[in-house]
FIVEX-827571 format. One record per residue: x, y, z of N, C-alpha, C, O, CB in turn; residue number from 1; residue in three letters. Coordinates in Angstrom, 3 decimals. Glycine has a CB too. Example, Ala and Ser with C-alpha at 12.3 -4.5 7.8 and 13.67 -1.06 7.14 Angstrom:
REM residues 2
+----------+----------+----------+----------+----------+----------+----------+----------+----------+----------+----------+----------+----------+----------+----------+------+------+
!     n.xx !     n.yy !     n.zz !    ca.xx !    ca.yy !    ca.zz !     c.xx !     c.yy !     c.zz !     o.xx !     o.yy !     o.zz !    cb.xx !    cb.yy !    cb.zz ! resi ! resn !
+----------+----------+----------+----------+----------+----------+----------+----------+----------+----------+----------+----------+----------+----------+----------+------+------+
!   13.190 !   -5.690 !    7.800 !   12.300 !   -4.500 !    7.800 !   13.200 !   -3.300 !    7.800 !   14.236 !   -3.319 !    8.465 !   11.308 !   -4.473 !    9.046 !    1 !  ALA !
!   12.850 !   -2.250 !    7.080 !   13.670 !   -1.060 !    7.140 !   12.900 !    0.030 !    7.870 !   13.409 !    1.138 !    8.039 !   14.084 !   -0.598 !    5.725 !    2 !  SER !
+----------+----------+----------+----------+----------+----------+----------+----------+----------+----------+----------+----------+----------+----------+----------+------+------+
END
This chain:
REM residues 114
+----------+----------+----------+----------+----------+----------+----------+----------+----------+----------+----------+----------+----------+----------+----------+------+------+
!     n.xx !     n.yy !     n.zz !    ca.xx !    ca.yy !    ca.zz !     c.xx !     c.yy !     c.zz !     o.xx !     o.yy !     o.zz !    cb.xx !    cb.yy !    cb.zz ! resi ! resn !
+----------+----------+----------+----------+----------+----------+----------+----------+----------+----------+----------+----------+----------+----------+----------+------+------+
!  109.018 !  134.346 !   56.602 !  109.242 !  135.050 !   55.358 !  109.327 !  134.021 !   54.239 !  109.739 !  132.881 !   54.451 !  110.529 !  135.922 !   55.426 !    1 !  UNK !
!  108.950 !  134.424 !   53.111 !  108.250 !  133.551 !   52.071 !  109.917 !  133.712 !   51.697 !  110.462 !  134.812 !   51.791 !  106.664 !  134.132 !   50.900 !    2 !  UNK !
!  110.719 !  132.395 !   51.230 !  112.028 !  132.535 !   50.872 !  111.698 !  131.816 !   49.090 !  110.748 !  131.533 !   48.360 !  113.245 !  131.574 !   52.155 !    3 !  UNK !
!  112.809 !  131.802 !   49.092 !  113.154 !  131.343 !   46.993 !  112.245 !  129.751 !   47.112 !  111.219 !  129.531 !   46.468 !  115.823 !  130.855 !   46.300 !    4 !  UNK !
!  112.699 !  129.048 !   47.794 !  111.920 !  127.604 !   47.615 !  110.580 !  127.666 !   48.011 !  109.861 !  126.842 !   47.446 !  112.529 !  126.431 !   48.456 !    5 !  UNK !
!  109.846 !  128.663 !   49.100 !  108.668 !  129.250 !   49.620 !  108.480 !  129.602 !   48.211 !  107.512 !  128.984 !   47.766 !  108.688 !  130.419 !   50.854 !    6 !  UNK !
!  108.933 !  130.220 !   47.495 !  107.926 !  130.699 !   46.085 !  108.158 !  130.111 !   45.393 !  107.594 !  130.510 !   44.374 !  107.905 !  131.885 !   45.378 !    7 !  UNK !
!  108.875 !  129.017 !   45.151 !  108.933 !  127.639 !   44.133 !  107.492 !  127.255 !   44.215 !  106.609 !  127.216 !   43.359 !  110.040 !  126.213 !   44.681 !    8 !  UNK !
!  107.510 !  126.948 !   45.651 !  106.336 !  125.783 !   46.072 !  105.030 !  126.162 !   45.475 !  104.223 !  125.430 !   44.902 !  106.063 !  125.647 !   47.781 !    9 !  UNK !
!  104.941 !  127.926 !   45.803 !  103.481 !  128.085 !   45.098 !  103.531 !  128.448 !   43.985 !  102.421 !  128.560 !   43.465 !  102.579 !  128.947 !   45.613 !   10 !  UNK !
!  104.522 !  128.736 !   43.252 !  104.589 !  128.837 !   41.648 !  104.052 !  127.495 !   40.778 !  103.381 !  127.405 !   39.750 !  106.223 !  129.084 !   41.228 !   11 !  UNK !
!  104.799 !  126.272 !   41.871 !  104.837 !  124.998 !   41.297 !  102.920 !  124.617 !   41.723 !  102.293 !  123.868 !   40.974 !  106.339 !  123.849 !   42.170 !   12 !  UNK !
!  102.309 !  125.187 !   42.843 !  101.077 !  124.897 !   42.678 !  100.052 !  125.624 !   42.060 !   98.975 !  125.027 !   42.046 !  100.756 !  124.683 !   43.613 !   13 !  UNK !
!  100.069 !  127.061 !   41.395 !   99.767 !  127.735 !   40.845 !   99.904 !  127.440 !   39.298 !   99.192 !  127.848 !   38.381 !  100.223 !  128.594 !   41.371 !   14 !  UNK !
!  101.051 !  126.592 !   39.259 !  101.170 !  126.003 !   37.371 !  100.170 !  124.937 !   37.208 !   99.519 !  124.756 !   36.179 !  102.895 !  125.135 !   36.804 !   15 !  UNK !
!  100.070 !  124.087 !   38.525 !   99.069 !  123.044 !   38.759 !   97.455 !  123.008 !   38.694 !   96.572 !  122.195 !   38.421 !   99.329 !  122.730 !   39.888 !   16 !  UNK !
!   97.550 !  124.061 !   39.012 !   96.089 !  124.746 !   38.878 !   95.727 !  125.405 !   37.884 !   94.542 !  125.505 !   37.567 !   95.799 !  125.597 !   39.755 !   17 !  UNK !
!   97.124 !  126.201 !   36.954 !   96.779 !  126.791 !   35.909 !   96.588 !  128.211 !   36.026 !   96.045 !  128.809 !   35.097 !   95.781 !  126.219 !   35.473 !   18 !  UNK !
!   96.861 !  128.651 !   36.764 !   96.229 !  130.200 !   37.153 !   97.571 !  130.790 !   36.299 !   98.705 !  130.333 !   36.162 !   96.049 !  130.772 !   39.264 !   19 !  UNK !
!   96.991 !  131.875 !   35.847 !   97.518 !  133.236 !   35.023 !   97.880 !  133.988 !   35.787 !   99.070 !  134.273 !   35.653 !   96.655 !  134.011 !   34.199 !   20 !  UNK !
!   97.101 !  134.728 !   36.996 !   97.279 !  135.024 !   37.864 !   97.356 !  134.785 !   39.064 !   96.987 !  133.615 !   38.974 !   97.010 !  135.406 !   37.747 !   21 !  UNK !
!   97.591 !  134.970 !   40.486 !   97.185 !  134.469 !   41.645 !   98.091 !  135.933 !   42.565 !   98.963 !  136.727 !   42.212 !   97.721 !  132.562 !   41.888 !   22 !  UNK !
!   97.077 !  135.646 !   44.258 !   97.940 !  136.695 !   44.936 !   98.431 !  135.817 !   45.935 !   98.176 !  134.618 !   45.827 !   97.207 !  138.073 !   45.523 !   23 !  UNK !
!   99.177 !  136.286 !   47.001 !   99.316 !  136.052 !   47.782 !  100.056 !  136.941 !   49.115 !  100.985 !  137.742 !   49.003 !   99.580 !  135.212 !   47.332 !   24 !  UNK !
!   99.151 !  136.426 !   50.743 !   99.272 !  137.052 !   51.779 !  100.379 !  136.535 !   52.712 !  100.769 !  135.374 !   52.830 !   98.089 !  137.085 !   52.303 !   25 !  UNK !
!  100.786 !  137.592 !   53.322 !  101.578 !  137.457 !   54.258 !  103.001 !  136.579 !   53.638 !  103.580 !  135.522 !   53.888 !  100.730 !  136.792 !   55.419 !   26 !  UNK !
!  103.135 !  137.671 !   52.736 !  104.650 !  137.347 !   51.974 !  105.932 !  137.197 !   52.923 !  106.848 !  136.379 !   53.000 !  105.063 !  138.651 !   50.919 !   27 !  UNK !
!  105.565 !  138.395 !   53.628 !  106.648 !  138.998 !   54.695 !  108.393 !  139.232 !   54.153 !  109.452 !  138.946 !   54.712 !  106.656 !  137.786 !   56.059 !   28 !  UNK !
!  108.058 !  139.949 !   52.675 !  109.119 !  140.434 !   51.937 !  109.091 !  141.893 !   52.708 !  108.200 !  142.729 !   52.558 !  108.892 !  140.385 !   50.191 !   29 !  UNK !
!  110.102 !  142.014 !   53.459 !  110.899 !  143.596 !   53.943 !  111.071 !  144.290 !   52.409 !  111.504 !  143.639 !   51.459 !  112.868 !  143.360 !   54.882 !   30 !  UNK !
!  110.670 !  145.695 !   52.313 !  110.293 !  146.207 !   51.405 !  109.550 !  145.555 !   50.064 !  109.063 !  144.426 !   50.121 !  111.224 !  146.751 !   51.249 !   31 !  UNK !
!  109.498 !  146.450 !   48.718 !  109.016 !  145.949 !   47.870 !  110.029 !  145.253 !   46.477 !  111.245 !  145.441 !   46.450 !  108.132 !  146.932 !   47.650 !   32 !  UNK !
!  109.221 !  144.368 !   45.271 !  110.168 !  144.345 !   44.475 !  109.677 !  143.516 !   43.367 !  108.477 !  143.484 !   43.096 !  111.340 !  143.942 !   45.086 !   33 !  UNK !
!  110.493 !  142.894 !   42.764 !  109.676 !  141.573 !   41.613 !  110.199 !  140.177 !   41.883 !  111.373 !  140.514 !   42.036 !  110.073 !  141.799 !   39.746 !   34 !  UNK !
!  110.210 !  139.296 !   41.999 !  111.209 !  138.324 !   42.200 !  110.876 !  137.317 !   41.236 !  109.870 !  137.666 !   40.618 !  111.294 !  137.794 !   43.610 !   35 !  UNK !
!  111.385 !  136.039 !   40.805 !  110.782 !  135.340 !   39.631 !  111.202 !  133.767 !   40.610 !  112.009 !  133.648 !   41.532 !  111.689 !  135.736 !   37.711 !   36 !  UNK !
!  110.505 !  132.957 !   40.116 !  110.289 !  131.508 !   40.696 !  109.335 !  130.737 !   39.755 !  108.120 !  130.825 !   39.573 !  109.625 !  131.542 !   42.244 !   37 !  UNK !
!  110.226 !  130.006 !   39.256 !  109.131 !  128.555 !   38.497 !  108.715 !  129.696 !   37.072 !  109.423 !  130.595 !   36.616 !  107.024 !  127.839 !   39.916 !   38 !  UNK !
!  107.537 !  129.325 !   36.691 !  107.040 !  129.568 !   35.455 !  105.985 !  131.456 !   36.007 !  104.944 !  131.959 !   35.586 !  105.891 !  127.765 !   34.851 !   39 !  UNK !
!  106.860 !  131.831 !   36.928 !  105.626 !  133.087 !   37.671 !  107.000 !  134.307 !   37.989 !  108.131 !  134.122 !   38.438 !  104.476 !  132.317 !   39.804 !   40 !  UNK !
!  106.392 !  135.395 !   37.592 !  106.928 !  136.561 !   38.430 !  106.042 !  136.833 !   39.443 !  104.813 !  136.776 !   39.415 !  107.155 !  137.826 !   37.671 !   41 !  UNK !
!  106.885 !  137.175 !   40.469 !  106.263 !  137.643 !   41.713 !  106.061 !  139.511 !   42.452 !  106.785 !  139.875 !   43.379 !  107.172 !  136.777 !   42.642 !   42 !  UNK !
!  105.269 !  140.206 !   41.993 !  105.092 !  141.636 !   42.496 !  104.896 !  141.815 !   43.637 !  103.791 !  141.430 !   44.020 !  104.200 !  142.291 !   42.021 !   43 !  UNK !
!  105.641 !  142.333 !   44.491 !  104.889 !  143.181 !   45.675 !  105.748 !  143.028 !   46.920 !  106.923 !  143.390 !   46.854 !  103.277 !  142.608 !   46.033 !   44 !  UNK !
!  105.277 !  142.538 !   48.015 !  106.572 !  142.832 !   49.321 !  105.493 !  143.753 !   50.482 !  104.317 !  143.555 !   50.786 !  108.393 !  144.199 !   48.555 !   45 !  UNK !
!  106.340 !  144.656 !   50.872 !  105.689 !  145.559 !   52.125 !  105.967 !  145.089 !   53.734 !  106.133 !  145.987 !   54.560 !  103.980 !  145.513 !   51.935 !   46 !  UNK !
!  105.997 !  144.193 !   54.008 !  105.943 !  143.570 !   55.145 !  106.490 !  144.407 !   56.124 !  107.343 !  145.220 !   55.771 !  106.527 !  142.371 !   55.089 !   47 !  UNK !
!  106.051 !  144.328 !   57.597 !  106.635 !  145.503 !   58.698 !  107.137 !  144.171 !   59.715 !  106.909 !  142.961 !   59.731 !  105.145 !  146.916 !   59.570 !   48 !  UNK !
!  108.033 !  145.231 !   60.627 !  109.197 !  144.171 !   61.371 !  108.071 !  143.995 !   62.334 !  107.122 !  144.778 !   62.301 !  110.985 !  144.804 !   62.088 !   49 !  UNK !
!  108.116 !  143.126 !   63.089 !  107.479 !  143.238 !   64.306 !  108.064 !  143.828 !   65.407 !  109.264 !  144.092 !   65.488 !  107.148 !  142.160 !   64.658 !   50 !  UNK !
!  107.130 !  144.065 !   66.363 !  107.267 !  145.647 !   67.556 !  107.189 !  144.190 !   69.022 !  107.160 !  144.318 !   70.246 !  105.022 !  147.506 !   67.486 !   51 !  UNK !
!  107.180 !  143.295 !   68.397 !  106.728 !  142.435 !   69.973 !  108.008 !  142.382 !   70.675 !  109.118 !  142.553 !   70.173 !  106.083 !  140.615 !   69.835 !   52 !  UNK !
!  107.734 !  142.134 !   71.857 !  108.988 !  141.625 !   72.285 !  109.654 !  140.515 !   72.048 !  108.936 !  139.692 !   72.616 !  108.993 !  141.597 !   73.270 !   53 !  UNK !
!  110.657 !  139.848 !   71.536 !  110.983 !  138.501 !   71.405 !  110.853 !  138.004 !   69.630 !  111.307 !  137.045 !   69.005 !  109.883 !  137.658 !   72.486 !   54 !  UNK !
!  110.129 !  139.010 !   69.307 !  110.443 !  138.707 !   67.843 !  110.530 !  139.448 !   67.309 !  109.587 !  139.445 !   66.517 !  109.848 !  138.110 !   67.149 !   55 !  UNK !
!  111.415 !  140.617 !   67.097 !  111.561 !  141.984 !   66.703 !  112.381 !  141.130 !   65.320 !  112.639 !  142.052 !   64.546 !  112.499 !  143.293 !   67.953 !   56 !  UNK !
!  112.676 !  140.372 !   64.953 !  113.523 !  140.326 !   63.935 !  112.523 !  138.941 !   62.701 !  113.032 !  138.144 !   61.912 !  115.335 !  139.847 !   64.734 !   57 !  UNK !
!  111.203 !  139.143 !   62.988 !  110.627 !  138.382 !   62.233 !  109.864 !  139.869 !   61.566 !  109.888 !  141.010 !   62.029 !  109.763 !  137.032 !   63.003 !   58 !  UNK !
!  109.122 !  139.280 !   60.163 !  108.606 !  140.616 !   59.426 !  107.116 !  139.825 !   59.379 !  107.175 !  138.685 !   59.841 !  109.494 !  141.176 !   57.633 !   59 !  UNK !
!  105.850 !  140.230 !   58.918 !  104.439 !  139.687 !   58.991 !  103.916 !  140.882 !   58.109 !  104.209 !  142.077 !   58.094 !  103.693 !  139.480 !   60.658 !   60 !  UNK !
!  102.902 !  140.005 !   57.271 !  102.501 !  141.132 !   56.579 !  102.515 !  141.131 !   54.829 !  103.170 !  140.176 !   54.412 !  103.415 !  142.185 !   57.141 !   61 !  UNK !
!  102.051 !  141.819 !   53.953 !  102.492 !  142.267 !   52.795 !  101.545 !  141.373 !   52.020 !  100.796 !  140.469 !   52.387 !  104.059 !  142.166 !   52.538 !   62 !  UNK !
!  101.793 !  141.873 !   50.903 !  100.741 !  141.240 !   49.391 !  101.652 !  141.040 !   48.441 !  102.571 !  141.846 !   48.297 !   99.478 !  142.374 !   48.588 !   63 !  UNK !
!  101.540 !  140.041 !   47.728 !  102.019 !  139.499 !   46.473 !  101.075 !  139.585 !   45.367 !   99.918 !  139.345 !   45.710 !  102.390 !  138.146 !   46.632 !   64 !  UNK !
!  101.227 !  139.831 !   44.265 !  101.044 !  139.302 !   42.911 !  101.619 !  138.411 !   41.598 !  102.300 !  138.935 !   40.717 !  100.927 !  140.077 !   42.579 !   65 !  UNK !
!  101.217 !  136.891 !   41.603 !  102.241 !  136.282 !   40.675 !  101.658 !  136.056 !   39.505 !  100.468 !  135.767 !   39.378 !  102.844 !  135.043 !   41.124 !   66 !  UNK !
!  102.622 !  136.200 !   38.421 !  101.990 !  136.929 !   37.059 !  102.665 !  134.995 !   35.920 !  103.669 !  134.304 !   35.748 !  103.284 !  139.345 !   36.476 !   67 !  UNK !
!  101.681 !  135.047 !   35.655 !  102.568 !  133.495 !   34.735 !  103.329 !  134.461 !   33.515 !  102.886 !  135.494 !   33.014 !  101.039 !  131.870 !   33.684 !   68 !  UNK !
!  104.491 !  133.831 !   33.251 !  105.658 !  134.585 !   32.715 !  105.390 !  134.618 !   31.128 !  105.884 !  135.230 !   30.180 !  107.155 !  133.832 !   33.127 !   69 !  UNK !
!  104.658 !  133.937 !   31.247 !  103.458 !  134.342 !   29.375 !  103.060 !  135.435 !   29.394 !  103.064 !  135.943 !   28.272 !  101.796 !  133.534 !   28.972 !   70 !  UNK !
!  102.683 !  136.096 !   30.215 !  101.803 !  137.030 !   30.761 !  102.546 !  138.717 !   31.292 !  102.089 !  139.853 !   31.416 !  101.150 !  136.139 !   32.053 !   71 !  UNK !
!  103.678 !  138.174 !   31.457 !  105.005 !  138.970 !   32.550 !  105.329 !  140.773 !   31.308 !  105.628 !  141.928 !   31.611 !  107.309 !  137.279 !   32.598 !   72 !  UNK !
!  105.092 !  140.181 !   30.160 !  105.287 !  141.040 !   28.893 !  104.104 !  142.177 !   28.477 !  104.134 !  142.999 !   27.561 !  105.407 !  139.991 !   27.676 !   73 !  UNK !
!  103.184 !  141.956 !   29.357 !  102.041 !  142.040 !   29.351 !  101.192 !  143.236 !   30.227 !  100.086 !  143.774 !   30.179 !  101.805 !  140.855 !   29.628 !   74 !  UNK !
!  102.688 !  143.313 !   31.232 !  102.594 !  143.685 !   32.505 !  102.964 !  145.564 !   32.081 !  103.986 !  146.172 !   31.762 !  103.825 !  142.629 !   33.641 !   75 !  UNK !
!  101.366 !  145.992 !   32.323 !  101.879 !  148.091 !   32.041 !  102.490 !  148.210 !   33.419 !  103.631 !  148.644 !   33.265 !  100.134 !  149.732 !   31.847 !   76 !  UNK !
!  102.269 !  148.045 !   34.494 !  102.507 !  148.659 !   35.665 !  102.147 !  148.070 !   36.894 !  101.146 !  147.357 !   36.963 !  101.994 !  149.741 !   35.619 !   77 !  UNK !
!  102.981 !  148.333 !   38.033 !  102.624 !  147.937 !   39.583 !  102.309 !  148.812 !   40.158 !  102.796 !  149.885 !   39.802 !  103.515 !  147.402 !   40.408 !   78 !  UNK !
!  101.446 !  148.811 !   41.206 !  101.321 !  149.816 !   42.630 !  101.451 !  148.747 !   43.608 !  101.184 !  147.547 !   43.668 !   99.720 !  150.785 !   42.907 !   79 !  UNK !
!  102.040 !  149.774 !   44.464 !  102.047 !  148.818 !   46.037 !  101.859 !  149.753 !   46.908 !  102.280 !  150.910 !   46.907 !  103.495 !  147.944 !   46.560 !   80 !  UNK !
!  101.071 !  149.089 !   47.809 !  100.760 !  150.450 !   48.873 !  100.751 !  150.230 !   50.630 !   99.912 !  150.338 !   51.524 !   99.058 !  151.029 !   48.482 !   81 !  UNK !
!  101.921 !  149.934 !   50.548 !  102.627 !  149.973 !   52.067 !  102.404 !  148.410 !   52.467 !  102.273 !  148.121 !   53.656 !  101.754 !  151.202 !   53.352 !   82 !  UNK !
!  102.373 !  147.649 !   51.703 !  102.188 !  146.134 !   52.596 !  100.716 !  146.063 !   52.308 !  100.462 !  144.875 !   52.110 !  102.587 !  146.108 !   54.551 !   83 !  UNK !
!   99.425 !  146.929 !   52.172 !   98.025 !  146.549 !   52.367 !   97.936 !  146.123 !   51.169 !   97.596 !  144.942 !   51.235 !   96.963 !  147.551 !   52.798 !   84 !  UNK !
!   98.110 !  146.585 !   49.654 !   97.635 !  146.908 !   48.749 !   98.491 !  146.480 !   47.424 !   99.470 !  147.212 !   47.276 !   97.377 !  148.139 !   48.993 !   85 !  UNK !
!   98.391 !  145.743 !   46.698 !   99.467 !  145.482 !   45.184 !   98.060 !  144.973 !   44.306 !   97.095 !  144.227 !   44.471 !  101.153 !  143.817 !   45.332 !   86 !  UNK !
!   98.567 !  145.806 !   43.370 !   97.962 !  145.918 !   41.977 !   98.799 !  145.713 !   40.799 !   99.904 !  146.249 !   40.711 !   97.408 !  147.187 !   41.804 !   87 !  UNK !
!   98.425 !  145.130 !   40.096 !   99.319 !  145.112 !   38.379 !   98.383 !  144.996 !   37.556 !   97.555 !  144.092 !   37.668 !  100.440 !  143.799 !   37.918 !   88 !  UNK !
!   98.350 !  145.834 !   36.644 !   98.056 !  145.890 !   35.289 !   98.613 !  145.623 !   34.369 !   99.818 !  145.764 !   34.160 !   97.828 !  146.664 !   34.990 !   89 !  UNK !
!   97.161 !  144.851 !   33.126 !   98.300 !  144.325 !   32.129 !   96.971 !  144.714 !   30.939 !   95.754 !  144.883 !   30.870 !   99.075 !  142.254 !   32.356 !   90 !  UNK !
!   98.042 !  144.704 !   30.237 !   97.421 !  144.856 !   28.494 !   96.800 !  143.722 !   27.946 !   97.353 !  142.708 !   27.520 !   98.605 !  145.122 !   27.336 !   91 !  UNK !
!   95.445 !  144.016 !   27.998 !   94.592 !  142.530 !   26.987 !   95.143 !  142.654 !   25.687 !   96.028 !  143.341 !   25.175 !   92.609 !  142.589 !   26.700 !   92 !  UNK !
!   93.908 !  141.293 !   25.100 !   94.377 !  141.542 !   23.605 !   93.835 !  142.281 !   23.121 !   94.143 !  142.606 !   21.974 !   94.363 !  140.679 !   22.738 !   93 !  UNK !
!   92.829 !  142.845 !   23.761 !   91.865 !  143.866 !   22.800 !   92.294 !  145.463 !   23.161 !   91.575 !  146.458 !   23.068 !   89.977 !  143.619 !   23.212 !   94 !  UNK !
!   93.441 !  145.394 !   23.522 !   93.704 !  146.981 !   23.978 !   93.300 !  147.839 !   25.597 !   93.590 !  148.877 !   26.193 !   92.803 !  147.773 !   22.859 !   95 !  UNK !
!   92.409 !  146.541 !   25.778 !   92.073 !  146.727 !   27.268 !   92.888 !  147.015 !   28.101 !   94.098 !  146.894 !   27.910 !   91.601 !  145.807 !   27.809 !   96 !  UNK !
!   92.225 !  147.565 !   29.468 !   93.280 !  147.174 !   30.274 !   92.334 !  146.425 !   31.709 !   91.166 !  146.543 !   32.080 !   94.366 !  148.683 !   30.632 !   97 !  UNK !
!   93.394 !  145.726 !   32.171 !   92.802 !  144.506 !   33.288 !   93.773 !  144.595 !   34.868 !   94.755 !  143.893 !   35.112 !   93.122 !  142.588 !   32.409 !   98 !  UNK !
!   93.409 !  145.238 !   35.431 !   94.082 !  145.352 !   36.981 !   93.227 !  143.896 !   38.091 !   92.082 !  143.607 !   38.438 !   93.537 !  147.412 !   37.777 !   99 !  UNK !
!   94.365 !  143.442 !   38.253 !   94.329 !  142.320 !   39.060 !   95.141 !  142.369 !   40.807 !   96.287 !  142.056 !   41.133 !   95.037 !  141.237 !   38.043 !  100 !  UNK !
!   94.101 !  142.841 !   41.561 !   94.441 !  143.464 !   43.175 !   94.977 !  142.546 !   44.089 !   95.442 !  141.551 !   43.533 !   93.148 !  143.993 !   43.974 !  101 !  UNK !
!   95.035 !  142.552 !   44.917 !   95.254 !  141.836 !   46.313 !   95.538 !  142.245 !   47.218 !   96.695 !  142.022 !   47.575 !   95.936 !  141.093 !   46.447 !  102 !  UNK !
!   94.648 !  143.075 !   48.107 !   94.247 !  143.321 !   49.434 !   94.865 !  142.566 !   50.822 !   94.518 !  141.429 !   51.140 !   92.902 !  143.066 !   49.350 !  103 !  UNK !
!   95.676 !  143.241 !   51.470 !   96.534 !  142.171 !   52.706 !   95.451 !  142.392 !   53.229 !   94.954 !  143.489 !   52.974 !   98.092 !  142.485 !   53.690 !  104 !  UNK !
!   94.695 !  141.456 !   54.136 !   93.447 !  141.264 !   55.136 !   93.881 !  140.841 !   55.880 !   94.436 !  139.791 !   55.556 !   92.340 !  140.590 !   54.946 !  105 !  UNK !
!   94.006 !  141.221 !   57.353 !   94.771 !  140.552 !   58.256 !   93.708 !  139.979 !   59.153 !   92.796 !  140.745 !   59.465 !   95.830 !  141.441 !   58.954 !  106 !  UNK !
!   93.683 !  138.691 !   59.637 !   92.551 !  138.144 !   60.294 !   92.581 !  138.540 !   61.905 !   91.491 !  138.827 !   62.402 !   92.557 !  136.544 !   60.047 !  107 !  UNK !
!   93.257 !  138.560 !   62.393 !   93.106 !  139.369 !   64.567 !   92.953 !  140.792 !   63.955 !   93.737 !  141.229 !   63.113 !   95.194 !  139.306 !   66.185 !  108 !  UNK !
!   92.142 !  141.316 !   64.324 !   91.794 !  143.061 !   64.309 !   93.262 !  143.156 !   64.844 !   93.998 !  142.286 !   65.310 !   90.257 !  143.904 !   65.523 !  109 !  UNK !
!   93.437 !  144.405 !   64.642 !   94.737 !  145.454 !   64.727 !   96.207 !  144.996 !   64.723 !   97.049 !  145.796 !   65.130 !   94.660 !  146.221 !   66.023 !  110 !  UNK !
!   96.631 !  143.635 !   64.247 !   97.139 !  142.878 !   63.810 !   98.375 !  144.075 !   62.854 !   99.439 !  144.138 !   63.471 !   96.033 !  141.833 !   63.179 !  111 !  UNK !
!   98.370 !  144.672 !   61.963 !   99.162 !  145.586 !   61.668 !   98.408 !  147.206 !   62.095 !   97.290 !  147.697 !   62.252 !   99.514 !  145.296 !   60.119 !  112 !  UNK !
!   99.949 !  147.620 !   62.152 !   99.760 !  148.912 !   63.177 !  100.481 !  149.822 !   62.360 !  101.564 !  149.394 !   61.963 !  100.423 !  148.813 !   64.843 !  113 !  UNK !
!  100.094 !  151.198 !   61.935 !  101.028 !  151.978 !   60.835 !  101.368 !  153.264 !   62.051 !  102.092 !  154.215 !   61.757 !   99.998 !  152.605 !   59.008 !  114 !  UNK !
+----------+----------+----------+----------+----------+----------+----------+----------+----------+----------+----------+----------+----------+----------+----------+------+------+
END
């Protein structure tokens, strides 16, 4: 599970790079929410417990969206859609509007199970 210094780290490489936006997989935030780290808010969560034996108390899973906090004001709205799916929209300057996705893709087929 992606903890407070886990989202330092990629806030702090995401400022490095410059990105406005960025997503990120396999958060493994138990439910959803916003959280803030470094110069980024963070959207999204979802993650499911695991069903294995022996690690029932680890979570896998979920989508993030981190928004640079220039940007955070900017922000009309979130969707999240069960761990697969986080979206945020934000207000251009021209009145637009700009939805920026991130799709959980899980790489082993059937890997999450609803």
């Amino acid at each position: 599970m992606l903890g407070e210094s886990d989202l330092l780290i990629m806030a702090t490489d995401a400022a490095n790079e410059q990105l406005a936006l960025c997503g990120i997989q396999e958060c493994g935030w138990e439910g959803e929410g916003r959280r803030e780290a470094g110069d980024y808010v963070w959207y999204g969560g979802g993650a499911l417990q695991s069903t294995e034996p022996g690690h029932r108390n680890r979570y896998y899973g979920g989508a993030t969206v981190g928004v640079h906090k220039s940007l955070d004001a900017a922000v009309i709205k979130t969707v999240h859609k069960g761990g697969r799916v986080q979206l945020v929209m934000i207000r251009g300057a021209r009145g637009k509007r700009l939805v920026f996705g991130n799709p959980y893709t899980p790489l082993r087929k059937g890997r999450v199970k609803r």
